[in-house]
PAKOLKE-589469 format. One record per residue: residue in three letters; y, z, x of N, C-alpha, C, O in turn. Coordinates in steps of 0.2 Angstrom, whole numbers, padded with zeros to 4 digits, always signed. Example, Ala and Ser with C-alpha at 12.3 -4.5 7.8 and 13.67 -1.06 7.14 Angstrom:
2
Ala-0028+0039+0066-0022+0039+0062-0016+0039+0066-0017+0042+0071
Ser-0011+0035+0064-0005+0036+0068+0000+0039+0064+0006+0040+0067
This chain:
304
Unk+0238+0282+0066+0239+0289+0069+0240+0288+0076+0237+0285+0080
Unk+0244+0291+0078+0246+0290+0087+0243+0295+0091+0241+0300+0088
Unk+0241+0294+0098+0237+0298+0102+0238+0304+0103+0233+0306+0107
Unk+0242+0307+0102+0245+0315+0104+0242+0318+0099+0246+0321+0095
Unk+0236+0319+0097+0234+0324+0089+0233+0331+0093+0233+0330+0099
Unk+0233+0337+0090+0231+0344+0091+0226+0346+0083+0228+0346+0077
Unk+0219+0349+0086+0217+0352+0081+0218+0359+0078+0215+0363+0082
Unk+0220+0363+0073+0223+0369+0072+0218+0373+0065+0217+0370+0059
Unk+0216+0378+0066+0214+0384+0062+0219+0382+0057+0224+0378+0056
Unk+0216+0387+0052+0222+0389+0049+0229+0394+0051+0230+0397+0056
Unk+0233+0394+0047+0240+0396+0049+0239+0406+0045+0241+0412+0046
Unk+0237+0404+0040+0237+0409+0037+0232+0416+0040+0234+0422+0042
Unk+0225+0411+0040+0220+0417+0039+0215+0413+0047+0211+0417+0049
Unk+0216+0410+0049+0212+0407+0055+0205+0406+0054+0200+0406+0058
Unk+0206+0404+0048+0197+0400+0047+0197+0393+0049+0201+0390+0046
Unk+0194+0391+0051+0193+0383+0054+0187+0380+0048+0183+0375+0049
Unk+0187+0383+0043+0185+0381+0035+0191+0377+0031+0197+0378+0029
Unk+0186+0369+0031+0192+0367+0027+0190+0361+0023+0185+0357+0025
Unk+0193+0359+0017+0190+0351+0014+0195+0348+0015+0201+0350+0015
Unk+0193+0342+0016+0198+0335+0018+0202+0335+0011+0198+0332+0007
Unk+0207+0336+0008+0213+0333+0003+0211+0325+0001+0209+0322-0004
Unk+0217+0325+0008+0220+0316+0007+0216+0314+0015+0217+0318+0020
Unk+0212+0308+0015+0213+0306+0024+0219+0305+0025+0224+0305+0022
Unk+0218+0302+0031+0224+0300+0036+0226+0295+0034+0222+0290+0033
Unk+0231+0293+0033+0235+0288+0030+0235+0285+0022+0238+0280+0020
Unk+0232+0292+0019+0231+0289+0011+0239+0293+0008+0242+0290+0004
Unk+0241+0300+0009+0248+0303+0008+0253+0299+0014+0258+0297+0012
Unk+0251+0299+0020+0254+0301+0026+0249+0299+0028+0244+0298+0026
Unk+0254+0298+0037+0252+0298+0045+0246+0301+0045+0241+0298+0047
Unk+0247+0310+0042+0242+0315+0045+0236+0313+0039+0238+0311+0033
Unk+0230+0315+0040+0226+0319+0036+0227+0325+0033+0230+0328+0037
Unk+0226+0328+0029+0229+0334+0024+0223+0337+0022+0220+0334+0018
Unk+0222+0343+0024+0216+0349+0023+0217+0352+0017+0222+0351+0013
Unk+0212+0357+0016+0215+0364+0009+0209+0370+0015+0204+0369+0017
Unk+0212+0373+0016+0207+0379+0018+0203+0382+0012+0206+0382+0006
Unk+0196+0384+0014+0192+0386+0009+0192+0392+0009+0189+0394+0004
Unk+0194+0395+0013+0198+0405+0011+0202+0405+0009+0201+0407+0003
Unk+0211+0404+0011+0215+0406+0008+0219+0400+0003+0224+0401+0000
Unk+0217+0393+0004+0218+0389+0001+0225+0386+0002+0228+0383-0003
Unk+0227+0386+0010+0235+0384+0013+0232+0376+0015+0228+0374+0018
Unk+0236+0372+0012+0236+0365+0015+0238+0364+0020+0241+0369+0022
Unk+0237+0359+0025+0241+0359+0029+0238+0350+0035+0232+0348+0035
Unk+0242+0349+0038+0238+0344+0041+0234+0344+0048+0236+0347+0052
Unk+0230+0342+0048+0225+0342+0054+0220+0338+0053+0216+0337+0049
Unk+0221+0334+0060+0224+0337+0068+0231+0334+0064+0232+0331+0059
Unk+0235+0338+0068+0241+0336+0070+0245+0332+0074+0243+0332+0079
Unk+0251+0327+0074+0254+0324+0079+0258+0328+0080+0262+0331+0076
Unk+0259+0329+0089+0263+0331+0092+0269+0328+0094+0269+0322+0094
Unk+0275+0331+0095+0283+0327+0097+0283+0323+0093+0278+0323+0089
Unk+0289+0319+0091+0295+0317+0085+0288+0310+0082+0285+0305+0085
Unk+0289+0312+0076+0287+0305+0073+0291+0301+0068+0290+0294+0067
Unk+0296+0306+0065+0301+0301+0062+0306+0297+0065+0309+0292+0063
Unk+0306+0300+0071+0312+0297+0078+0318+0297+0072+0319+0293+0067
Unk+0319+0304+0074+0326+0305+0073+0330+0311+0077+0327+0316+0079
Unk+0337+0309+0080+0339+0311+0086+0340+0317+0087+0345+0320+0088
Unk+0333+0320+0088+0332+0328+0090+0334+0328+0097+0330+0325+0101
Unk+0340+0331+0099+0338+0333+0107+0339+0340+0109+0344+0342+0109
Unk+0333+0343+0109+0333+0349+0110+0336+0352+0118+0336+0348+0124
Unk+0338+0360+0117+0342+0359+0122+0348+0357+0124+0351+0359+0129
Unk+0349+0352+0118+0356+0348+0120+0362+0354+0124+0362+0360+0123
Unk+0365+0352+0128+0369+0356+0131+0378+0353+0131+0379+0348+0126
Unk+0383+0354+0135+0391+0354+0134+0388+0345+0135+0388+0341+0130
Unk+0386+0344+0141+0386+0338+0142+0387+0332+0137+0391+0329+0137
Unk+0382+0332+0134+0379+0328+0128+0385+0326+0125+0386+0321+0123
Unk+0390+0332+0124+0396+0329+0119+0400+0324+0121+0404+0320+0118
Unk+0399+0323+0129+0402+0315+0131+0398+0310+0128+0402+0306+0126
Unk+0391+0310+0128+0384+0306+0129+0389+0300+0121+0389+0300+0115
Unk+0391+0294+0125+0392+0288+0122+0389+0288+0115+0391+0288+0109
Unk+0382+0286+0117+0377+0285+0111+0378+0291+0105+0381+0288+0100
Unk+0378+0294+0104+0378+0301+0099+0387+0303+0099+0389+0307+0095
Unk+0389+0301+0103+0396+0299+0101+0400+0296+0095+0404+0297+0091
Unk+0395+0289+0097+0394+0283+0092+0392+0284+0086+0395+0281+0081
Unk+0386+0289+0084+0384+0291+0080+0388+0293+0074+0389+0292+0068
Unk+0390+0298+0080+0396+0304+0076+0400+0302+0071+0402+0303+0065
Unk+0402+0297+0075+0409+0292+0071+0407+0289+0065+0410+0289+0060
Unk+0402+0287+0066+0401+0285+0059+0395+0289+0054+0391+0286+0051
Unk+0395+0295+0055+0390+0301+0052+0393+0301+0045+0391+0307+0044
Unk+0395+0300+0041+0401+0303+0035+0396+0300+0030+0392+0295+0030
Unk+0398+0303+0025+0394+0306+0018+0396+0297+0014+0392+0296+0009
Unk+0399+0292+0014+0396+0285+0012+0393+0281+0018+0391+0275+0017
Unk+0391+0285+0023+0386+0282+0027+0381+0282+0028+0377+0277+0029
Unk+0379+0292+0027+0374+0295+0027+0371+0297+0022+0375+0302+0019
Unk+0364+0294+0018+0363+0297+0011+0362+0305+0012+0365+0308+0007
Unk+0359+0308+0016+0356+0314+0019+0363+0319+0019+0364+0324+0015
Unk+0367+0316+0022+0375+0320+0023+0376+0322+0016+0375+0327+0013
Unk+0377+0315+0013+0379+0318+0005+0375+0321+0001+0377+0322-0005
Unk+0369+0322+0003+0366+0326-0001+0367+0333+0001+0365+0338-0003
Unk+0369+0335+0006+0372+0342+0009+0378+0344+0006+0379+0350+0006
Unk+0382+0340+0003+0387+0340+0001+0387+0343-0008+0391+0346-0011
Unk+0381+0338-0010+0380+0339-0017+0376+0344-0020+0376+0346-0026
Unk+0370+0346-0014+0367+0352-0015+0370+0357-0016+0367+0361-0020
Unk+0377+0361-0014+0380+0366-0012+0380+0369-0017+0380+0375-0016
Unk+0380+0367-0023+0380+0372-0029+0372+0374-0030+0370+0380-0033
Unk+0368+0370-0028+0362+0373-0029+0359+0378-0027+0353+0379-0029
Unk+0363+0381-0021+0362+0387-0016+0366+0392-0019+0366+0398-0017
Unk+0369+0390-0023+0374+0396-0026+0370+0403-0027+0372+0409-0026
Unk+0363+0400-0030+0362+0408-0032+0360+0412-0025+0362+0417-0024
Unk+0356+0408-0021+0356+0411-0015+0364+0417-0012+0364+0423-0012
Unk+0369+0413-0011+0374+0418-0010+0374+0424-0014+0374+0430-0012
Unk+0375+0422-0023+0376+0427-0027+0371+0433-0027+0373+0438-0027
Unk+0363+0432-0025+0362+0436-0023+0362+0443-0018+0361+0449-0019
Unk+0363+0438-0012+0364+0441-0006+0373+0446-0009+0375+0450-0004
Unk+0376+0445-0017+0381+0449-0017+0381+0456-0017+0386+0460-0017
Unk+0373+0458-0018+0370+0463-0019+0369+0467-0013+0365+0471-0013
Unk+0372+0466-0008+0371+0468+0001+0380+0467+0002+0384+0463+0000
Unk+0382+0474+0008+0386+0473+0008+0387+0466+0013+0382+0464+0017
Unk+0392+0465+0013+0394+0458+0017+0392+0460+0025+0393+0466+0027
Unk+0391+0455+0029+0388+0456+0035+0385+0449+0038+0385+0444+0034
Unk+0383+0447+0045+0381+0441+0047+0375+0438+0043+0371+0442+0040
Unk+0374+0431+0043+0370+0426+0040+0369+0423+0045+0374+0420+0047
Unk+0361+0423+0048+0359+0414+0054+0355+0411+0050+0351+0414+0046
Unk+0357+0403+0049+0355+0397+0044+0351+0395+0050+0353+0395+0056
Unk+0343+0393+0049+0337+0391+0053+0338+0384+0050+0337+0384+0044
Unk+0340+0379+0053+0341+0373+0050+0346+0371+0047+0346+0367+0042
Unk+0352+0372+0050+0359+0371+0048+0361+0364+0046+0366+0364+0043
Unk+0359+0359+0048+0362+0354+0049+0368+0355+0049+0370+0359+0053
Unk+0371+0350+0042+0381+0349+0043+0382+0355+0041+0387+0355+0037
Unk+0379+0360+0041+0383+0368+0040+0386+0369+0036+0389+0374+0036
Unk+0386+0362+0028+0386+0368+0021+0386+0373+0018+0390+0375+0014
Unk+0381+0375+0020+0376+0382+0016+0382+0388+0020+0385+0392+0016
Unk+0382+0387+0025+0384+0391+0029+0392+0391+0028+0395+0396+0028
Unk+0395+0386+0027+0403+0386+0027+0402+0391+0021+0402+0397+0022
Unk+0401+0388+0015+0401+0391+0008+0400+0400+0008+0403+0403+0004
Unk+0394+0402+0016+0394+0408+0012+0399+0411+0016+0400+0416+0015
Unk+0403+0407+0023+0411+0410+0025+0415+0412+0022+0417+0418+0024
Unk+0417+0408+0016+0421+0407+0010+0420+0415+0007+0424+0420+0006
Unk+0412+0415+0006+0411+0423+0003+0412+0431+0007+0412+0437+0005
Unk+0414+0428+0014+0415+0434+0017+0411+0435+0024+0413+0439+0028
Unk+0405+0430+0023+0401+0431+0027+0402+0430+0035+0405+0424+0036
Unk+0398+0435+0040+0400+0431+0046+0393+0424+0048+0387+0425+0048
Unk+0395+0421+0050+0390+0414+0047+0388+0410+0057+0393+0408+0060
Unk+0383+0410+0058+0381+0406+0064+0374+0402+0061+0370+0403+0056
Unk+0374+0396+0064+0368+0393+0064+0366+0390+0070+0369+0389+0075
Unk+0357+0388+0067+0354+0384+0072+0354+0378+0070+0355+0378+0064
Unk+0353+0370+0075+0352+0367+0074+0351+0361+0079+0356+0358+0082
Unk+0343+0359+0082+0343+0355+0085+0346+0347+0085+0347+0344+0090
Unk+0346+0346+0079+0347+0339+0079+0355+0339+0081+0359+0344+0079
Unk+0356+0332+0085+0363+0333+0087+0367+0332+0086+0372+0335+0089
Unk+0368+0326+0080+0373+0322+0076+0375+0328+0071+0380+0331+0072
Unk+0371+0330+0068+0372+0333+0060+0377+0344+0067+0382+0348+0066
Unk+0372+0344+0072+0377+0349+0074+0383+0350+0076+0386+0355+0076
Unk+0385+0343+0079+0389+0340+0081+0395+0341+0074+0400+0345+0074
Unk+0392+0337+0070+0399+0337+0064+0401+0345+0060+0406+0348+0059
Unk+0394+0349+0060+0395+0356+0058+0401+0358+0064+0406+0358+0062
Unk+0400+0358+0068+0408+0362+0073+0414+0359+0070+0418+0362+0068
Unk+0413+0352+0071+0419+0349+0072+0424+0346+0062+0429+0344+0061
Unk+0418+0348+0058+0421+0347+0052+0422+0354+0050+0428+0355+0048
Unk+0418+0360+0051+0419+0367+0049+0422+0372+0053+0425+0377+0051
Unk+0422+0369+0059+0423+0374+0065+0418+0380+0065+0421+0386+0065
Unk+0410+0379+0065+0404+0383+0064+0402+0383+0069+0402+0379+0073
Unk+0400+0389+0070+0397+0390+0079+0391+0388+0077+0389+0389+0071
Unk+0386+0384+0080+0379+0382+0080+0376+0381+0085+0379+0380+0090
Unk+0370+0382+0086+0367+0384+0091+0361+0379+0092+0357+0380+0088
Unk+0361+0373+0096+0356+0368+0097+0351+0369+0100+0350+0365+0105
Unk+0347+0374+0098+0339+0376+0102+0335+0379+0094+0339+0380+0090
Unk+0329+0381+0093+0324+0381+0088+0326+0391+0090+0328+0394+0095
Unk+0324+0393+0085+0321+0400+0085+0321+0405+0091+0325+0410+0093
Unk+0315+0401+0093+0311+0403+0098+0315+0405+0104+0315+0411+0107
Unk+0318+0400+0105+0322+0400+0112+0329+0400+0112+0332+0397+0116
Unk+0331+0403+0108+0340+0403+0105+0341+0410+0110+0347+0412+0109
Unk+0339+0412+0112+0341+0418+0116+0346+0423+0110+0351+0425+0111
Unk+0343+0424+0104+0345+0430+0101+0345+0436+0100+0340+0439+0099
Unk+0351+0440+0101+0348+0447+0102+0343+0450+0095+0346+0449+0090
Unk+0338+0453+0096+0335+0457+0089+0334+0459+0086+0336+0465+0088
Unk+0334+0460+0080+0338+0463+0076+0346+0463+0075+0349+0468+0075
Unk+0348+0458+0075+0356+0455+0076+0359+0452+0070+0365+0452+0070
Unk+0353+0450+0063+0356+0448+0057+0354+0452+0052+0349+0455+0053
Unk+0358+0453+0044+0357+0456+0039+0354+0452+0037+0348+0453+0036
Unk+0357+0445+0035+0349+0438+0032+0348+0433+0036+0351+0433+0042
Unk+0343+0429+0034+0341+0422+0039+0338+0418+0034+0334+0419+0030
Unk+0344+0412+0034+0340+0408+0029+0338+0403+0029+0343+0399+0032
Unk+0333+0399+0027+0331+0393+0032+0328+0388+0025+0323+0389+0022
Unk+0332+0382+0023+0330+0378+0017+0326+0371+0020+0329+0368+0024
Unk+0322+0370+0019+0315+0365+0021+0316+0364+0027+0319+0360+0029
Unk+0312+0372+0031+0312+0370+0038+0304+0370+0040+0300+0366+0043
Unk+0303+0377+0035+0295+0377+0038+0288+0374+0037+0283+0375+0040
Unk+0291+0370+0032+0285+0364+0030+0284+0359+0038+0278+0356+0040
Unk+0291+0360+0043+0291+0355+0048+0287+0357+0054+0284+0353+0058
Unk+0286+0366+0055+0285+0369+0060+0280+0369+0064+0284+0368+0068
Unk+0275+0369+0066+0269+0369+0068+0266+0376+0069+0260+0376+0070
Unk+0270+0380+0070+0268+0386+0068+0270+0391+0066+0272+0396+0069
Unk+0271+0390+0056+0276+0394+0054+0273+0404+0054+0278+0408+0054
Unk+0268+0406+0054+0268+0411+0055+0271+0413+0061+0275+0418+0060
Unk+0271+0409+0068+0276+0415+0071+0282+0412+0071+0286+0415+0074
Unk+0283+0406+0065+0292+0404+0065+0293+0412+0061+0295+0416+0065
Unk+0293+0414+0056+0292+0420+0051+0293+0426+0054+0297+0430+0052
Unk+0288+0425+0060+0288+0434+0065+0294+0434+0068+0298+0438+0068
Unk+0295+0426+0070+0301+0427+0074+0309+0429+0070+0313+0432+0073
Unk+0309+0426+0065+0312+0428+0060+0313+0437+0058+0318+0440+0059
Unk+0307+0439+0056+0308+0446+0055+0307+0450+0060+0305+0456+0059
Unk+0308+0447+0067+0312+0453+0075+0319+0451+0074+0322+0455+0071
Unk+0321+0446+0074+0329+0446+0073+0333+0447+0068+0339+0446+0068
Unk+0330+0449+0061+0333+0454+0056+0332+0462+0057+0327+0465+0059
Unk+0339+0465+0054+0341+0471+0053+0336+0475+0049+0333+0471+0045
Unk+0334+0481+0049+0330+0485+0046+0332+0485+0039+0337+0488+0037
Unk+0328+0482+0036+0329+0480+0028+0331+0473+0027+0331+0471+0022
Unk+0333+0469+0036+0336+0463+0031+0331+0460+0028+0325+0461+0028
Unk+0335+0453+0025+0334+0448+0021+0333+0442+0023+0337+0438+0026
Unk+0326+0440+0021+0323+0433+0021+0323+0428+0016+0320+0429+0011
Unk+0326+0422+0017+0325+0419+0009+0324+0412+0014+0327+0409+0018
Unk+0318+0410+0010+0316+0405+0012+0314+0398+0005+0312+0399+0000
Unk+0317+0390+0008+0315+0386+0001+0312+0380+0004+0315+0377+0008
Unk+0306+0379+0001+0301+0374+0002+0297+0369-0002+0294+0373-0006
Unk+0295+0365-0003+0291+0361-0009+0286+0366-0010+0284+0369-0005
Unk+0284+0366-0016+0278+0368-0016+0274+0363-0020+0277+0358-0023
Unk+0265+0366-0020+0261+0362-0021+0257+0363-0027+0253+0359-0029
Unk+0258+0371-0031+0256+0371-0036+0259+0367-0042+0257+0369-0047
Unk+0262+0362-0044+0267+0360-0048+0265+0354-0051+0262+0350-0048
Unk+0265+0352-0058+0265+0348-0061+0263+0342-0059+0258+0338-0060
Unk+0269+0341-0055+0271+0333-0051+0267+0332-0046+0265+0326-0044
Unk+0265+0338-0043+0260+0336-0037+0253+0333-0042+0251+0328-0042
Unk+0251+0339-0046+0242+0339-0050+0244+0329-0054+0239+0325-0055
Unk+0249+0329-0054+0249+0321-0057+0249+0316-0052+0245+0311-0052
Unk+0255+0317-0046+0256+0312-0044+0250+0311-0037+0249+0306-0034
Unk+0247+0319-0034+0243+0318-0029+0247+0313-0023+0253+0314-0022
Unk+0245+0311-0021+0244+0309-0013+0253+0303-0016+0254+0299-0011
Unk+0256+0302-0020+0260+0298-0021+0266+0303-0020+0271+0300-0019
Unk+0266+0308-0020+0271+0315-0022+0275+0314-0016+0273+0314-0010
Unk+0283+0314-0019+0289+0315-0013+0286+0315-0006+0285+0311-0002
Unk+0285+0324-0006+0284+0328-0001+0279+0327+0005+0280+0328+0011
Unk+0274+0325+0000+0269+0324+0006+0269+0318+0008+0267+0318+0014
Unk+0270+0311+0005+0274+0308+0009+0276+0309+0014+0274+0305+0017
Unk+0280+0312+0017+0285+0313+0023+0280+0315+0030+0277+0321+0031
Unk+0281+0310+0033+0277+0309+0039+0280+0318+0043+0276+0322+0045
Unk+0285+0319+0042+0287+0326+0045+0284+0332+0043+0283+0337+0047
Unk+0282+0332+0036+0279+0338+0032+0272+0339+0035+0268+0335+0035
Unk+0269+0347+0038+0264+0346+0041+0261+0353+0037+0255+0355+0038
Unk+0266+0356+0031+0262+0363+0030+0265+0360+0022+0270+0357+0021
Unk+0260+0363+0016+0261+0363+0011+0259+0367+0007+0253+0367+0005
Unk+0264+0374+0005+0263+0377+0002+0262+0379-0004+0267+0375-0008
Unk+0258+0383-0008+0261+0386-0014+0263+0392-0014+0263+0395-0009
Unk+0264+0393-0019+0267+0400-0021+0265+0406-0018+0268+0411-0016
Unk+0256+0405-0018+0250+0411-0019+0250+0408-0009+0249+0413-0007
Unk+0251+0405-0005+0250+0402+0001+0256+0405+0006+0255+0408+0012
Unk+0261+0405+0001+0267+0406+0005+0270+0416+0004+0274+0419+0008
Unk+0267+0417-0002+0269+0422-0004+0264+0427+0003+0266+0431+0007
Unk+0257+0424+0003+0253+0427+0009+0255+0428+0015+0254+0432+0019
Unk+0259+0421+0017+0261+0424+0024+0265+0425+0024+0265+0430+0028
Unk+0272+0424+0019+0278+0431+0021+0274+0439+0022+0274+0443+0027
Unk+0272+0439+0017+0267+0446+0017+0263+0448+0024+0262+0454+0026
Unk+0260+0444+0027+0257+0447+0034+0261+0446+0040+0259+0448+0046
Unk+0268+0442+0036+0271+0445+0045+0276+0451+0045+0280+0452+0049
Unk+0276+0454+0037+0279+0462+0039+0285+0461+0033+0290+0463+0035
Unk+0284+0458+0025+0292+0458+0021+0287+0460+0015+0280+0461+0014
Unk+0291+0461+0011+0291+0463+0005+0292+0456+0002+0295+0453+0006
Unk+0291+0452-0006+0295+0448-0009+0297+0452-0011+0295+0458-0012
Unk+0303+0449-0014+0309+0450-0019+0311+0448-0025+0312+0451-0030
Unk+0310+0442-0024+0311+0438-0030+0306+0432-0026+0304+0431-0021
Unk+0305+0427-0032+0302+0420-0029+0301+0416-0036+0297+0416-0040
Unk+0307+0413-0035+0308+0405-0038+0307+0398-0039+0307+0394-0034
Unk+0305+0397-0044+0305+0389-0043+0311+0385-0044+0313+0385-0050
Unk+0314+0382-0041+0321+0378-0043+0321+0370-0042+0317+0367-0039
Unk+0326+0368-0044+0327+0361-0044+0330+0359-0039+0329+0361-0033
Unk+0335+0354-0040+0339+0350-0036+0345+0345-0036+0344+0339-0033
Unk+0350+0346-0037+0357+0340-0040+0356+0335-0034+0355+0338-0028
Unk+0354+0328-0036+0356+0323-0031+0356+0316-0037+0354+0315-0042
Unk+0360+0312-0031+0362+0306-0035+0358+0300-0037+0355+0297-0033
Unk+0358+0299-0041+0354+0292-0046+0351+0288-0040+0345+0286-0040
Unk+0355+0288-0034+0351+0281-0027+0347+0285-0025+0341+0283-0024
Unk+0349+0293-0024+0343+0296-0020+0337+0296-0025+0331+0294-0023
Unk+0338+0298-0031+0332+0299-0036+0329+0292-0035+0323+0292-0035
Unk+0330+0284-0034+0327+0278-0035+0323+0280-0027+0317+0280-0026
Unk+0327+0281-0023+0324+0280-0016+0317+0287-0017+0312+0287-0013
Unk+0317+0291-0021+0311+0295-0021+0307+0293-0023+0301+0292-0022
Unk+0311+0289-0030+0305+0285-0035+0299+0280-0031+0293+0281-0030
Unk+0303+0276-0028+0303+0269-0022+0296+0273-0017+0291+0271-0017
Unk+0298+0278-0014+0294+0281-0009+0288+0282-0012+0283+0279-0011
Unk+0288+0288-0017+0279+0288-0020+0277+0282-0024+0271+0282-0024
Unk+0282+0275-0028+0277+0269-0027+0278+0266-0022+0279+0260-0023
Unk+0278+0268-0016+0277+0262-0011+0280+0258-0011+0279+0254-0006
Unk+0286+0257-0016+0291+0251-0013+0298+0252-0014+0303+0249-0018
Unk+0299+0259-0007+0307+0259-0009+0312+0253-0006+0318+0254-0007
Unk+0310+0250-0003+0316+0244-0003+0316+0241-0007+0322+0239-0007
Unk+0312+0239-0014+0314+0238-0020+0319+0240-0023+0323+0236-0026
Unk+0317+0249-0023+0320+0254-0027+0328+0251-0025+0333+0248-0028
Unk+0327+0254-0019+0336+0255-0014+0338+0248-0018+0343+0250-0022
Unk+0336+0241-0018+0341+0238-0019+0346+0239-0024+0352+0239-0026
Unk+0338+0238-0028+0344+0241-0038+0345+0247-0038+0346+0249-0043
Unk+0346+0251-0032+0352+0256-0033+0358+0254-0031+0364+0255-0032
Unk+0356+0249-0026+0363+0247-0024+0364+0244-0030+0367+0248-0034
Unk+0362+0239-0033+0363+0233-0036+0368+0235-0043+0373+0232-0045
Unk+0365+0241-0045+0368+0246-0051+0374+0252-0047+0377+0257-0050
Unk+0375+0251-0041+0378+0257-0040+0379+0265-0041+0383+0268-0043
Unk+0372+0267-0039+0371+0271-0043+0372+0278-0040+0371+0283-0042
Unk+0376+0277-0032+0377+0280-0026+0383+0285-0030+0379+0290-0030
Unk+0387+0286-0032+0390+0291-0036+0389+0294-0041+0393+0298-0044
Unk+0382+0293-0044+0383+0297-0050+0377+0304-0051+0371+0303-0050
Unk+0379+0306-0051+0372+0314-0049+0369+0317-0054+0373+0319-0059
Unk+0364+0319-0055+0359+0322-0059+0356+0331-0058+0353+0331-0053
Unk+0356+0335-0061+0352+0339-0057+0343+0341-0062+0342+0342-0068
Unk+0338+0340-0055+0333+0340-0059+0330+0347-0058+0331+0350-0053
Unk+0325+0349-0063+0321+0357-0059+0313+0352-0063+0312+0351-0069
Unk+0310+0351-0059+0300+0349-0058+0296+0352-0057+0291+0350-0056
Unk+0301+0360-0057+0294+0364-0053+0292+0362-0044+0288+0366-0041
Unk+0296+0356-0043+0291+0357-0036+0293+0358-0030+0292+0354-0025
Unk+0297+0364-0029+0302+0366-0023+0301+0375-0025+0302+0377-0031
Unk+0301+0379-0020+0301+0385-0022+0306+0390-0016+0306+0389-0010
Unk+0310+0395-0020+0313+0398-0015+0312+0405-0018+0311+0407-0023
Unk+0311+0408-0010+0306+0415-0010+0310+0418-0006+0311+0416-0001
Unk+0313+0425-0009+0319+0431-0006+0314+0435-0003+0309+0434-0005
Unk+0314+0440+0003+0311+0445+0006+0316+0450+0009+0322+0449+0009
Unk+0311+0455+0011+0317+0460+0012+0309+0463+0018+0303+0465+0017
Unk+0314+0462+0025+0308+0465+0031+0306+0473+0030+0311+0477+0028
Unk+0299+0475+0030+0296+0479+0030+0301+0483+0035+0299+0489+0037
């Protein structure tokens, strides 16, 4: 565990009641809690600043788009290079429903919280919509402009200088598991929606099959990044106290390719560089599957 820890209440209900899950290193980096009022997972203490080291430069401004290094990057960002990329590529059908709902509203602006390469966002262009996103990380914002021609915005939420109430939806797909403090990510969220817009939010969840078997072995909580772990009855609570209505809230799957499904396998047993090899070894990098496990949920809201 590295020295920058912060210890944190609960996010939901601010009780400092809680049972140890997983210790510290047995899922993950962090230690992993369950609160004993409202029953929201989450890690604590927490580490502070980047742990996956990945090229977050917050801030980033014009300059940076000379900056050599991330220059370098760029060039070689593309979907046989980046497993990540082509999963944004291969996902796109699985957002579908999200637009077809939103066809129930007349057409109007869309801010993507976590845009990366600006998929999501091209796609709902296509349908009409006027489309901005956030995205700090540099590489994946960099190619959204330059492959979409997408306005993106490389600062967090908080500090994006938005005007308030400025969008009809906001939609943000596994951001808030990352947050550190998703209640006021949410608040901040439902001041820059329109009176009635539309929140739809998609995150692992934790009531699910795969989690009660595989425990501390499971994708998601693997990932040193993941600090909040929601269920349904956890997330449904805090959209509800920071001012929405639900609307719908779904359990959904996910299209990705035979290597990425080995590289998950590989990760909850502990040995994906095995995995990866015999994905390469079988080539398994083009051929795609879509799974639904129950353990990913997306939850539609509509601001009080």
């Amino acid at each position: 565990m590295q020295d920058n820890l912060r210890y944190v209440n609960c996010n939901i209900c601010n009780a400092d009641d809680f049972t140890v899950i997983f210790p510290e290193n047995k899922g993950q980096i962090h230690r992993i809690v369950k609160c004993n009022q409202c029953g929201l997972m989450y890690a604590n203490p927490q580490t502070t600043g980047e742990i996956e080291g990945k090229n977050s430069l917050d801030d980033l401004d014009e300059e940076t788009k000379d900056n050599a290094e991330i220059l370098d990057e760029l060039s070689s960002f593309t979907r046989e290079k980046n497993q990540y990329l082509n999963k944004q590529y291969i996902q796109v059908k699985d957002h579908k429903p999200v637009l077809d709902f939103l066809e129930a509203f007349p057409k109007d602006n869309i801010l993507d919280v976590g845009a990366y390469s600006g998929n999501f966002l091209n796609e709902a262009r296509i349908r009409g919509w006027e489309v901005i996103g956030l995205e700090p990380l540099a590489v994946p914002a960099l190619y959204a402009e330059r492959e979409f021609g997408l306005t993106i915005i490389r600062k967090p939420l908080e500090r994006a200088n938005l005007l308030p109430g400025s969008f009809k939806a906001i939609t943000s797909f596994h951001v808030i598991e990352h947050i550190y403090d998703p209640e006021n990510f949410i608040r901040e969220i439902h001041t820059h929606l329109k009176p009635g817009g539309i929140m739809i939010l998609e995150t692992p969840t934790y009531d699910s099959l795969t989690f009660k078997i595989l425990k501390h072995r499971e994708r998601s909580i693997r990932c040193n990044g993941h600090i909040y772990f929601f269920t349904r009855k956890t997330l449904k609570a805090l959209v509800e106290k920071c001012g929405f209505d639900v609307l719908k809230h779904d359990r959904v799957g996910r299209t990705l390719t035979l290597d990425r499904l080995f590289t998950n396998i590989g990760i909850m047993l502990g040995n994906r560089n095995v995995f990866n090899k015999l994905s390469g070894f079988l080539k398994l990098e083009n051929r795609t599957i879509h799974l639904n496990t129950g353990d990913m949920q997306r939850i539609y809201c509509r601001k009080k």
